[in-house]
N, C-alpha and C positions, 0 to 999 in steps of 0.2 A: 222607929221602923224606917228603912231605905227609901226612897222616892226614886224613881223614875223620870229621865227628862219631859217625859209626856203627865208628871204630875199622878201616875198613880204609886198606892203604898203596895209594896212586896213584903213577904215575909222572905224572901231570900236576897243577899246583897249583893248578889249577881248579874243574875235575868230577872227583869218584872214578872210576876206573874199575869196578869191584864194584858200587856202588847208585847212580850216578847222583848223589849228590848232593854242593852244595855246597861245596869247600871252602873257608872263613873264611881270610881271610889270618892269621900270628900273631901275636895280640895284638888279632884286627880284631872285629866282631861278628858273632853268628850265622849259619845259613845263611842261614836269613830274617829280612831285615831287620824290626823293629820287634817280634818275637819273641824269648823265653826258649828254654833248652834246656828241654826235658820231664824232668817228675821221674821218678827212677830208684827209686820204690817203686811198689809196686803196687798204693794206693789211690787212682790217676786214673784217668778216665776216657780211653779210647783214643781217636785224633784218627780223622778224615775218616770212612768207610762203612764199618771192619774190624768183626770178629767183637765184638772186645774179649774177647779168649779168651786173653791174654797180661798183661790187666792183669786179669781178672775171677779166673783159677787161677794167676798168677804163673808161668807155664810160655810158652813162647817159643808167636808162633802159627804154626800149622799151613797150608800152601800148599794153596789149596782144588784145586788143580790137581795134583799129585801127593804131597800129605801133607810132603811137608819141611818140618820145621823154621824159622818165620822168622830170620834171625839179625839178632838187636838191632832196630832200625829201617830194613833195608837196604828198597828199590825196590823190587826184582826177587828172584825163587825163584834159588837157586845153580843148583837141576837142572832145574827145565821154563823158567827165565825169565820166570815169572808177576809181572808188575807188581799188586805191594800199593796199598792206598789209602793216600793221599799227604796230608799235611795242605794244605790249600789256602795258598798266600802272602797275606801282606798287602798286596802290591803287585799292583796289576792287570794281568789277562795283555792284552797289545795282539791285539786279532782280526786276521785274517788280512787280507791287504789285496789287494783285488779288481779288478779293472780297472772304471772306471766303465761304468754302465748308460745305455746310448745307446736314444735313442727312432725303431727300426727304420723306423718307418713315416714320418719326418720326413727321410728317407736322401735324395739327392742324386740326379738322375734318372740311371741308370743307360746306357752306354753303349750298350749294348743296345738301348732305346728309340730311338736318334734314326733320322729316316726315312733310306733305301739312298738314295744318293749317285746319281746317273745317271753313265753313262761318256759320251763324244762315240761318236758313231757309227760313227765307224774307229778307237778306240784301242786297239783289240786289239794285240798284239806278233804279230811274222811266225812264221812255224812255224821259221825257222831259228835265230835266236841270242838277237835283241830287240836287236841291237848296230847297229841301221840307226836313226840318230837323228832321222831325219825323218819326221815322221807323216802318215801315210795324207791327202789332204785330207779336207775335211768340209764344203764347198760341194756340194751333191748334187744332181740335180732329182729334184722329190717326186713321185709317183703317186700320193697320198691323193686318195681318189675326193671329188669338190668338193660339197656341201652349196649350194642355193639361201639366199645372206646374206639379202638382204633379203625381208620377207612378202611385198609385192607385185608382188616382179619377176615379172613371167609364166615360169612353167614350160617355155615351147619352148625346144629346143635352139637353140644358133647353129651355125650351118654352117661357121663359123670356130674350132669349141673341137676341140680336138685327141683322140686316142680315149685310150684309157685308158694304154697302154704308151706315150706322145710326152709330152714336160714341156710344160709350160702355156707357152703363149705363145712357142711354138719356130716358126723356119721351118721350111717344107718342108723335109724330108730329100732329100740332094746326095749320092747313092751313087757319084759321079765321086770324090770325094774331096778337092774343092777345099774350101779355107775358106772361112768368111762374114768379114766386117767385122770390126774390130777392135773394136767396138761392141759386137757379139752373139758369142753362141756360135758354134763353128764345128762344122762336120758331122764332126766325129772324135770328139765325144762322142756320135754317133747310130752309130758305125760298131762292128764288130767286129777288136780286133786283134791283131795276131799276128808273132811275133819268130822272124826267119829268121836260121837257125846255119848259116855256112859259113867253109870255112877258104879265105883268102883272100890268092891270091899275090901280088896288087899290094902288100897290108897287109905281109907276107911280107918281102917284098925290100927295103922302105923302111925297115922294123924292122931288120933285116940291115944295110942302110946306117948306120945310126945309134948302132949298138952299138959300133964302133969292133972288130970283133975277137973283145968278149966273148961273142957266139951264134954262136964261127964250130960249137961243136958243134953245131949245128941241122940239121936238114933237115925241108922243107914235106913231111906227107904225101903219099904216094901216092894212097889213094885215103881220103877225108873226104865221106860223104855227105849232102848239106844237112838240116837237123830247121829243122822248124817247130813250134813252139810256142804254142799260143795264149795270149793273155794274159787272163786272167778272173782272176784277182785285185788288189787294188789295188797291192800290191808284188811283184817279181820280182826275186828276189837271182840271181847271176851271181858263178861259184868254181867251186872242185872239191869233189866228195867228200872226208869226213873217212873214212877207213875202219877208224878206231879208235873211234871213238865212230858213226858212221854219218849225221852232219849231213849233209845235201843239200843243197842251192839250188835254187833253179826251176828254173835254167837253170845243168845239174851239165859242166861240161866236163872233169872226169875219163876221160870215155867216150872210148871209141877214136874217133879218135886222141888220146888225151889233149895237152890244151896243156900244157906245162910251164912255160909263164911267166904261168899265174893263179895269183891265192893262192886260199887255201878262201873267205875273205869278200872279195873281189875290187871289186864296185859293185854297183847296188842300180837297176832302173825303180821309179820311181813314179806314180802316175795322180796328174793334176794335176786342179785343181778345172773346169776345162772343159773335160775329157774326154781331154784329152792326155797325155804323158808326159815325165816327167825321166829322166835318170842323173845319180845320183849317186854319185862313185868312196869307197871306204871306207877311204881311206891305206892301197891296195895295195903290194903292192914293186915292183911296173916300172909303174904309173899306166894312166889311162885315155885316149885320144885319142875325138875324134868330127870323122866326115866327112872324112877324112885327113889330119887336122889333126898337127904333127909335135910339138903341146906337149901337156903333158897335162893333165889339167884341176885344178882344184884338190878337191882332197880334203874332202868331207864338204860343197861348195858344188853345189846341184844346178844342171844345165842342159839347157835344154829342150828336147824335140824335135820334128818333126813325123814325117808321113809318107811314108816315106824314107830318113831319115835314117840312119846307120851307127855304132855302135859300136864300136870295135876297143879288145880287149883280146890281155893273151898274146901269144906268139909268133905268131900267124897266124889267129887268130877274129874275125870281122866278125860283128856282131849287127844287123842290119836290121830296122827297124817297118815294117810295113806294116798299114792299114787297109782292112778288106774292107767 
């Protein structure tokens, strides 16, 4: 087992375990390199900050921490583990090594600074899913009250400028419901409108036709009373209730009589940029028809409508626009 200059035994042939210190390989040099052993009478002077109370009386020194006995030139006290002073090496201790000192105020502009991002106008997501991948348009007419541009125009009104709730430069409003030119806007972006739910037997029976069989379990309601719906916002989803989680759609035809042939995200109106509206189907399971058309429409491709025109989803629901 290794020995220790201080005479105790380690189990490692290193460091002692008792005082800490060096063991010399054997035959090798001291613990400190470029160092003698310390003479073992007791007219030298004692190394590093001690008492010198063990070479001064020739009696071992005393631990200032609870009196024990020093033994030999050990480290550390046997009973309190009071670290002795220690002869300093002749090799230099390497200082601790620090992470470099960076100059704070020379720091990168921080993300935080850079100015908010503006959104588009309608890019909010719909209160239902966010899974309707067509966005709101964002062609709008403005109502920002007009500023006289030039200094010397004259101040009188023109009899021609439109009042404050009409877009600049619009025709007369056509509450007949006809369109203008294909030129100009049409009078359905002046109108108010509104999406008529009814269950619909002619939609009914051609659906029936078509199935080959597989709705022979169906039957049209008996009684399905028409909802009107107005449309004020820019998208209208069209489904069922989810009644696990509670998701709704504009237009929920879960309600009695419920259709069983929509899905919960079934198709989607949209307000187009002149006032109008699309359907767009959202790859439901039995698809979308428009105008009793007997194909369905493609999936996630919007198409347009006017005023009039019909919807038909599910076993038996017609969706109607009409502009008031």
């Amino acid at each position: 087992m290794p020995t220790c200059p201080n005479g105790h035994r380690s189990s490692g042939d290193d460091w002692c375990d008792e005082c800490g210190l060096r063991i010399p390989p054997q035959g090798g040099p001291p613990a400190y390199p470029g160092t003698t052993a310390a003479p073992q009478s007791g007219t030298g002077s004692g190394t590093g900050s001690g008492t010198g109370s063990e070479a001064g009386s020739g009696g071992p020194e005393a631990c200032p921490t609870c009196g024990t006995p020093r033994e030999a030139r050990a480290l550390f006290c046997e009973e309190c583990r009071h670290q002795f002073a220690t002869p300093a090496p002749s090799f230099p201790v390497p200082a601790p090594a620090y992470p470099p000192i960076t100059d704070r105020t020379q720091s990168g502009p921080s993300q935080m600074q850079r100015p908010a991002e503006t959104l588009p106008p309608h890019a909010a997501l719909s209160q239902d899913s966010g899974d309707f991948l067509l966005s709101p348009p964002t062609q709008r007419p403005s109502y920002v009250e007009q500023s006289p541009m030039p200094p010397a125009a004259p101040p009188a009104p023109t009899p021609t400028q439109p009042s404050a709730p009409v877009p600049p430069a619009a025709p007369a409003p056509d509450r007949t419901g006809a369109a203008a030119g294909p030129d100009g806007p049409t009078t359905a972006a002046l109108g108010r409108w509104t999406a008529v739910v009814s269950a619909d037997r002619e939609y009914f029976t051609a659906m029936m036709a078509r199935s080959d069989g597989e709705a022979s379990g169906l039957y049209f309601p008996q009684y399905s009373p028409e909802t009107r719906i107005p449309m004020t916002e820019n998208q209208v989803t069209i489904g069922r209730r989810r009644h696990g989680t509670g998701e709704s759609p504009g237009i929920d035809l879960a309600r009695p009589p419920e259709d069983p042939g929509v899905s919960h995200r079934h198709a989607v109106l949209v307000r187009r940029s002149d006032g109008g509206w699309a359907v767009i189907d959202q790859d439901s399971t039995n698809g979308t028809t428009v105008n009793g058309g007997a194909e369905t429409i493609l999936p996630f491709h919007p198409i347009e409508l006017s005023d009039g025109d019909r919807v038909h989803v599910g076993a038996w629901t017609t969706i109607t626009l009409r502009m008031e």
